[in-house]
N, C-alpha and C positions, 0 to 999 in steps of 0.2 A: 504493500500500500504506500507506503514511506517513497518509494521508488518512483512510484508514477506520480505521486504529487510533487515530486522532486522535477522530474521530468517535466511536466506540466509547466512550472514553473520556467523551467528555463528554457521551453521553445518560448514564452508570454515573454520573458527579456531578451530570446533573441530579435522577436517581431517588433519589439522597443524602437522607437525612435528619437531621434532627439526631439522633435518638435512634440512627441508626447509627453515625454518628458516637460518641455517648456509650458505645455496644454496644462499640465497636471501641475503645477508648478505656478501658473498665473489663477486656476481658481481655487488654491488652497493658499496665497496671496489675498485674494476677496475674500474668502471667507472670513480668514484671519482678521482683516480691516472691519466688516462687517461686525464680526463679535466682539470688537476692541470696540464699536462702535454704540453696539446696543449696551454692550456691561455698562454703560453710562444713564440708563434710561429706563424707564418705564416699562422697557418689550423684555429685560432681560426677564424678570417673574413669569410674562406670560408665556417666554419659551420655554422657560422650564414646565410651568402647566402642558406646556404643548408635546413635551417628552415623554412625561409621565403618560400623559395618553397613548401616545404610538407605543410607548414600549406595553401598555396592558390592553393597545388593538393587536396587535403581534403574539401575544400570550396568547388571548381569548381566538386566535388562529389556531396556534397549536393545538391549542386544548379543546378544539371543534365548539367552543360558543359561541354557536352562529349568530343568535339574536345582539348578544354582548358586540361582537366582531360588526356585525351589523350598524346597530345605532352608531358607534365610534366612528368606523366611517365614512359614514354619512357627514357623523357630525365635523371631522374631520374636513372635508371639502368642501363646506359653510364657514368652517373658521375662517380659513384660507381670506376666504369674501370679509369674515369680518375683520382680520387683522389690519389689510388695506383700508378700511374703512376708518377703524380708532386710531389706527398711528400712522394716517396721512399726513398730521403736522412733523412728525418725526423723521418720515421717509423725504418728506419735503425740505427738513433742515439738514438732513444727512446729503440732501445733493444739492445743497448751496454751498456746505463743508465744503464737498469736494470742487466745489465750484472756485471755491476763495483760497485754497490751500496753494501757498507752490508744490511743483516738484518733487524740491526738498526734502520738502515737509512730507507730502505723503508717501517719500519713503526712506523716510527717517534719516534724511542726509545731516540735516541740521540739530546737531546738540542742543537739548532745554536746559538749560540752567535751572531746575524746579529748585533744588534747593537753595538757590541764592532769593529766586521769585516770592517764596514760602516765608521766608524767612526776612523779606520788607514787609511783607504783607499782615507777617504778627508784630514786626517794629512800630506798623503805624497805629495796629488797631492799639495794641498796649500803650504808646504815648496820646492815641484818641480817649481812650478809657480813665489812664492816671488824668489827662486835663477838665475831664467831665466831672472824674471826682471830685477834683479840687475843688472844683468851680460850682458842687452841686446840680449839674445839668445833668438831668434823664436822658438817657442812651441806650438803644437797643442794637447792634450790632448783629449779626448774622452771618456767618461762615459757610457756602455750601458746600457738601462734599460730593458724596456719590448720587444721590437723591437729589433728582431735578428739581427745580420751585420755580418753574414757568407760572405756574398756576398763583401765586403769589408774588412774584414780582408783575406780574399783570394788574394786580391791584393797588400800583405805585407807580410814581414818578420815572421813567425810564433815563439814566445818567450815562451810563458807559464811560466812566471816568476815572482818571487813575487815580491808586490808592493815596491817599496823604493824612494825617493825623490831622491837620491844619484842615483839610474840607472836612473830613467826619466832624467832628469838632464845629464846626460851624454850620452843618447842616440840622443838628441838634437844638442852635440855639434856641430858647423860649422865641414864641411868637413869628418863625422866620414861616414863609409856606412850608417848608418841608418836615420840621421838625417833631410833626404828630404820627408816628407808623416806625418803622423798622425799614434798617437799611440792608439791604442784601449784598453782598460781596459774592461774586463767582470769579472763580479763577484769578487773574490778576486786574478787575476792575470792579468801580464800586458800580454794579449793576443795576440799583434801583432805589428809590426811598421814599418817604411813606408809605412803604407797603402795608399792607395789615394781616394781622397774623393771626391762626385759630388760636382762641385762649385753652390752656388745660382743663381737662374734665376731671383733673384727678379730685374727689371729694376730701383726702385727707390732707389736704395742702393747708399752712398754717392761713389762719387769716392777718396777719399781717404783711403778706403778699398782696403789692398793688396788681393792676392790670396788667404793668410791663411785664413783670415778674410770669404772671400767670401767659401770657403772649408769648415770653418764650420759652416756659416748660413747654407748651402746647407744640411749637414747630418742630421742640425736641424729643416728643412724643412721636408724630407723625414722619420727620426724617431721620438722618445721621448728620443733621447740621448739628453748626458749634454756633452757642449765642452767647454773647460777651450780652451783659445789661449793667450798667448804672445806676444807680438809685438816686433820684431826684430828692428824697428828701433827706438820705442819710450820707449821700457820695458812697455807697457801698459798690462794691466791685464782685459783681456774680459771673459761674459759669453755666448752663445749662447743655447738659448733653445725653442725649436718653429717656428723657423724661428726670433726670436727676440736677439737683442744683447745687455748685460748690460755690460757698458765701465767703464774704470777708478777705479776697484776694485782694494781693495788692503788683505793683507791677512786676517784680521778679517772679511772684508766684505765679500770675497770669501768663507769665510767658513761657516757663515751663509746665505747665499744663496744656498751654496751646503747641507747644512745642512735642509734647509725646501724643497728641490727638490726630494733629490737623494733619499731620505726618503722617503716613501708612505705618501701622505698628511692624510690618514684617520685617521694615528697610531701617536696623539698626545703628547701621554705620552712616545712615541720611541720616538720622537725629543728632546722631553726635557730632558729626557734620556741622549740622546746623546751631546745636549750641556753641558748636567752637566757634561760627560765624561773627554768633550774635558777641558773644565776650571781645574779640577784638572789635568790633564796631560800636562799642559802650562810646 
């Protein structure tokens, strides 16, 4: 048996070509890009739903459950129709991506600096936070991570502006337009401000928790953002992440805590990286 699969095998690589090669080679390249694509988004959950299914249409084959095998693919070759449907905003920004990328960029010619990037972008929020404190000015800040918040930056101000303590800080102030809502930072820009943000439902929350407070346990219930908040009447310095809140920070603390979060836990020597950054540029 061993023999003829052996065989098998190797008349299939003599008939090999190279341009199959290249064939197999450019759409295991898409794919790749494709699923580096979706891990960012909303579709990644529904393809796992969509897994789960095919691999228990595939069983209910084996195991002759026809009715079972049935319904699934049915149901199957309606999702198909519904996927294009719910994630046509996504399909539509993934080929402006590619529309807007160089070259380069879409194949990885060009080195990210992430953790030099990472690492202004918790310089500004900590000296926006220490100056809020100071000053008593209520500050909601927002960090996005993998969890998209289109759906929330939609209900704010659209800035696409780079990060600086100096605007955060000023965007905050009492009575400016912007100052009532929550700011969103993606990636390396301040994305949005007044937004407004679901408050938490958690019933055991102290009641000395204002609204800010409750606004961003709430989005850190719902994503894996980081929210930096202010307290307007005590200058206190909070984190929110997970539906959890760590109180009483102050700038050194804030920053190594944003520093082991906002950073992917796997990439040890980024962290430390990044704190050596942050120490010579004190």
């Amino acid at each position: 048996m061993w023999s003829n699969i052996y065989q098998s095998m190797l008349s299939y690589i003599k008939m090999t070509t190279v341009w199959d090669v290249l064939d197999i080679l450019i759409v295991a390249y898409v794919i790749y890009k494709a699923l580096v694509f979706i891990r960012d988004t909303r579709a990644l959950n529904l393809l796992k739903g969509i897994g789960v299914i095919f691999v228990i249409m595939q069983l209910s084959y084996f195991m002759s459950l026809n009715a079972v095998n049935f319904i699934l693919r049915n149901a199957m070759q309606v999702g198909v129709l519904a996927i294009l449907i719910v994630f046509q905003p996504e399909f539509r920004r993934a080929l402006e991506r590619v529309g807007r990328q160089s070259i380069g960029k879409w194949f990885n010619l060009e080195e990210q600096t992430d953790h030099v990037i990472k690492a202004q972008i918790i310089t500004q929020v900590v000296r926006a936070a220490e100056n809020l404190s100071k000053s008593r000015i209520g500050g909601l800040i927002v960090l996005e991570r993998e969890t998209k918040m289109g759906d929330i930056i939609s209900t704010g101000v659209r800035l696409g502006a780079e990060i600086s303590a100096e605007l955060l800080v000023n965007i905050f102030i009492p009575k400016t337009p912007l100052h009532d809502g929550a700011v969103i930072i993606r990636e390396n820009r301040i994305e949005a401000a007044a937004c407004f943000l679901p408050l938490s439902q958690n019933p055991n929350l102290s009641k000395e928790l204002g609204t800010r407070h409750r606004a961003g346990l709430g989005i850190s219930e719902d994503s894996d953002a980081l929210v930096v908040i202010v307290s307007e009447e005590t200058g206190r310095i909070s984190v929110a992440q997970d539906g959890d809140l760590q109180v009483g920070l102050n700038g050194e603390t804030l920053t190594k805590f944003l520093t082991s979060t906002f950073v992917r836990q796997k990439d040890k020597m980024f962290k430390r990286n990044l704190l050596n950054w942050k120490e010579r540029n004190k």
